[in-house]
C-alpha positions as CSV (number, residue, x, y, z in Angstrom):
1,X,101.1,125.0,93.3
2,X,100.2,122.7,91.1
3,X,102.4,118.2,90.8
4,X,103.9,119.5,87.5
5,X,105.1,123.0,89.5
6,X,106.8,120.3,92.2
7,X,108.1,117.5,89.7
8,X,109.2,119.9,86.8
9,X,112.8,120.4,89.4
10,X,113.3,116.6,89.7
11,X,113.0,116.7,85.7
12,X,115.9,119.1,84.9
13,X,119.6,118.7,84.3
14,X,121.7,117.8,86.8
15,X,125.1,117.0,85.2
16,X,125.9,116.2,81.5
17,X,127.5,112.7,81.1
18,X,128.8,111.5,78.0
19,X,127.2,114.4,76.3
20,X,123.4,113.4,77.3
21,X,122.0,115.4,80.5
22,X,121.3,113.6,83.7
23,X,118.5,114.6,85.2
24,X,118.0,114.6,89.0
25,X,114.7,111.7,89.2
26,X,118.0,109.6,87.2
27,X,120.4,110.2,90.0
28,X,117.9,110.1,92.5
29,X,117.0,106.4,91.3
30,X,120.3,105.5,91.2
31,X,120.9,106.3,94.5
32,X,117.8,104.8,96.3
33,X,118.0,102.0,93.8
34,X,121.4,101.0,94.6
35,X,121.1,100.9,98.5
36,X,117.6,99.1,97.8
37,X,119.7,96.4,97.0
38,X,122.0,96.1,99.0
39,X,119.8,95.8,102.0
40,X,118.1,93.4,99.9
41,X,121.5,91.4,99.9
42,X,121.7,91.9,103.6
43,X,118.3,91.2,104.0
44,X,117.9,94.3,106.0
45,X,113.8,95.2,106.3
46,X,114.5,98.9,104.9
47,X,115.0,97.6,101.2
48,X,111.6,97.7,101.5
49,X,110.5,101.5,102.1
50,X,113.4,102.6,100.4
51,X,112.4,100.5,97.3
52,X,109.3,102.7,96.9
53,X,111.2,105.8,96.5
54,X,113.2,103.9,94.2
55,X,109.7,103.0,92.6
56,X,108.2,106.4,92.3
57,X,111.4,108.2,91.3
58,X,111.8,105.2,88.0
59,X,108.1,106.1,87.2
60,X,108.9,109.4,86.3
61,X,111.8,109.3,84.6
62,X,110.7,105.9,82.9
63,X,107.6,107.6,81.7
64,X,109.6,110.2,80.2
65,X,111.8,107.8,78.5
66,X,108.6,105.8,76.6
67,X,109.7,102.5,78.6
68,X,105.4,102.6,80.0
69,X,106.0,98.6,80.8
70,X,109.0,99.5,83.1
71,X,107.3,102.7,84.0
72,X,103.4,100.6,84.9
73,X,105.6,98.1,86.4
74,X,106.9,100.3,89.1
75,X,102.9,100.9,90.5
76,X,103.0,96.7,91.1
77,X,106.6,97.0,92.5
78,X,105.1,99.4,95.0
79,X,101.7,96.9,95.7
80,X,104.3,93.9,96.2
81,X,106.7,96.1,98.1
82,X,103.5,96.3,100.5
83,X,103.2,92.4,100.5
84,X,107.1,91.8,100.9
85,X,107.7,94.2,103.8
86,X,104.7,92.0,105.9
87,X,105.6,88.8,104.4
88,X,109.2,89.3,105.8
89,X,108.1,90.1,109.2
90,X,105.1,87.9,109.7
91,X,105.5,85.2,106.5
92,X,107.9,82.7,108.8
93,X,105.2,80.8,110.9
94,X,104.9,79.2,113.9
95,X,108.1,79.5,116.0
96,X,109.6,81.7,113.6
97,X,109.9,85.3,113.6
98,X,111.4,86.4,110.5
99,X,110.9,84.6,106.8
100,X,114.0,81.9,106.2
101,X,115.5,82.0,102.9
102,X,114.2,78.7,100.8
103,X,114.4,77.2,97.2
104,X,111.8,77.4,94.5
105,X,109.4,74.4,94.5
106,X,108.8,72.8,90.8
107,X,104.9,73.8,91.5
108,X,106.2,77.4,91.8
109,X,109.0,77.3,88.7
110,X,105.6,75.9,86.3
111,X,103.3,78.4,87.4
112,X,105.8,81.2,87.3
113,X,107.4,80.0,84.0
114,X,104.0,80.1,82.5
115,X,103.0,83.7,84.2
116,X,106.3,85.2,82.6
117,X,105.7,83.7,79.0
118,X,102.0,85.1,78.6
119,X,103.0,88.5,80.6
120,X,105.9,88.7,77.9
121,X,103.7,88.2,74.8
122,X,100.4,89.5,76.2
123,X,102.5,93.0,76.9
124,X,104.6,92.8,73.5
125,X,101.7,92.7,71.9
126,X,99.8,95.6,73.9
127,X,103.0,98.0,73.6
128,X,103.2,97.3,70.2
129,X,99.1,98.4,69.2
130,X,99.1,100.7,71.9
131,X,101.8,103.0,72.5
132,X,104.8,104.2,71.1
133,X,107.5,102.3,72.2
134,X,110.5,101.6,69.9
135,X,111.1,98.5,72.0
136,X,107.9,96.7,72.7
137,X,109.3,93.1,73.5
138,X,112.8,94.2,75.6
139,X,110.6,96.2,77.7
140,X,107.5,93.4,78.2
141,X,110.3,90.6,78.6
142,X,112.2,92.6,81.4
143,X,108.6,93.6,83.0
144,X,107.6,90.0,83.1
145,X,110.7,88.8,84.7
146,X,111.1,91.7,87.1
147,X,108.1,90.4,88.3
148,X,109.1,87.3,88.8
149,X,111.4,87.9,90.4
150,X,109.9,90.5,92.7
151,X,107.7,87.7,93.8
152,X,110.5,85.2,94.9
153,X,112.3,88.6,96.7
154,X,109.1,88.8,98.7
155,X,108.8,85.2,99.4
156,X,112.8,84.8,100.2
157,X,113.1,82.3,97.5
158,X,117.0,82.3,96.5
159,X,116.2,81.7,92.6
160,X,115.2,85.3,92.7
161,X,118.6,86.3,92.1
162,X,119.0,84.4,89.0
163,X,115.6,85.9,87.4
164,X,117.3,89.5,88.7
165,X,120.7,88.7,86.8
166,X,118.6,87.6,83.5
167,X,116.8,90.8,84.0
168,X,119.6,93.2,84.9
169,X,121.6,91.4,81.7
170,X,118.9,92.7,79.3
171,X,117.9,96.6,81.5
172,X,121.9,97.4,81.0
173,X,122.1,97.5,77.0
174,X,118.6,98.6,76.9
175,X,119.0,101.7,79.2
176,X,122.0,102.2,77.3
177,X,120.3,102.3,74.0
178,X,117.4,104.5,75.6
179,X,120.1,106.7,76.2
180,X,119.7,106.3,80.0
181,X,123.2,105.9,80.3
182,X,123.3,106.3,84.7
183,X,121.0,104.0,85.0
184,X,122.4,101.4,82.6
185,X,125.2,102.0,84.9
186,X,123.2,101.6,88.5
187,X,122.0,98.3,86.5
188,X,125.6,96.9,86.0
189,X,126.4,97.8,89.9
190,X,122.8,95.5,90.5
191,X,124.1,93.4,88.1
192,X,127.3,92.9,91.0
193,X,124.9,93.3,94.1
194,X,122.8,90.2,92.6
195,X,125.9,87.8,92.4
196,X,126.6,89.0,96.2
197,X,122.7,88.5,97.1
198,X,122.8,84.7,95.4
199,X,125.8,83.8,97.2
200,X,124.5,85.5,101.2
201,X,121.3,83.8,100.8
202,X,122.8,80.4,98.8
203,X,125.0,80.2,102.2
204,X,122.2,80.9,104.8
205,X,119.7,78.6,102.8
206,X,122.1,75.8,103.6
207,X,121.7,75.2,107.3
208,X,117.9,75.1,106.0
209,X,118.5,71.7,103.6
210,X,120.2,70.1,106.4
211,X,117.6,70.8,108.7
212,X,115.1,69.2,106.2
213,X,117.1,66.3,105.5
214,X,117.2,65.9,109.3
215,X,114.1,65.8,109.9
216,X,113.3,63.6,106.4
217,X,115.8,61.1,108.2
């Protein structure tokens, strides 16, 4: 039995929604994708393994779909899924057994800022000579700032919902246009978890600022 023999199932039709089939690696994403982030939002440790499922079910269908950014980008999401999951349980410090949830310094905003723009053209530009995408810059631009914000996930910075929302606010139509249309869907429901995510961790970042302004005083 040969990979192709064991993937060719996940690759069939499932159901038929609005007149395009649904195969099951797209409902299988959806699935592990949408409780990914909601343990996220919870900061529950689990978003972690079950965000590379989520990772290797997205590279097939991704792959399938021509989006090879999104689809290379889910091989990094599984490298920083590595680095969050031992950041979260080890990344606190002295005294501190679990990472608290902290803003984004200006030092990290430049460097980020800078990362994202030459990712973006860097990647427009390689889609565009070297493969056949029909949407080189919507798929480098949503790489880049998945990335992004992948980092600040890993790092609990509570920014990283705001790079998810710009992210999720460009995947929806472009799933959608890519004929994707479940998960353009399971981006609209992350679209809702990242709003719930920015206002749990906005609220337990909080006791955080008044501790430093105690200790400034």
């Amino acid at each position: 039995m040969t990979l192709a023999d064991i993937l060719d199932p996940l690759q069939q039709p499932l159901v038929t929604a609005l007149g395009t089939p649904v195969s099951w690696t797209e409902v299988l994403g959806f699935g592990s994708g949408a409780l990914c982030v909601w343990l996220v939002a919870r900061q529950h440790l689990a978003n972690w393994p079950i965000g590379i499922a989520n990772n290797l079910f997205f590279i097939l269908l991704f792959t399938q779909s021509g989006l090879y950014a999104d689809a290379g980008l889910q091989i990094v999401f599984i490298s920083l899924a590595a680095y969050g999951w031992w950041t979260w349980t080890h990344g606190g410090g002295p005294g501190s057994a679990v990472l608290p949830v902290r803003s984004t310094s200006r030092a990290e905003w430049t460097w980020l800022l800078a990362a994202g723009a030459v990712g973006t053209l860097g990647l427009t530009l390689l889609l565009s000579r070297a493969t056949d995408s029909t949407v080189p810059f919507w798929d480098a631009l949503t790489t880049s700032l998945s990335l992004m914000a992948t980092y600040g996930q890993c790092r609990k910075r509570v920014e990283s919902w705001w790079l998810w929302i710009a992210a999720d606010l460009v995947y929806i139509p472009l799933y959608a246009y890519k004929e994707l249309y479940l998960t353009s869907l399971l981006y609209a429901g992350f679209l809702a978890l990242c709003l719930i995510g920015l206002r749990d961790w906005r609220r337990d970042l909080a006791p955080y600022r008044r501790g430093d302004r105690a200790v400034a005083a």
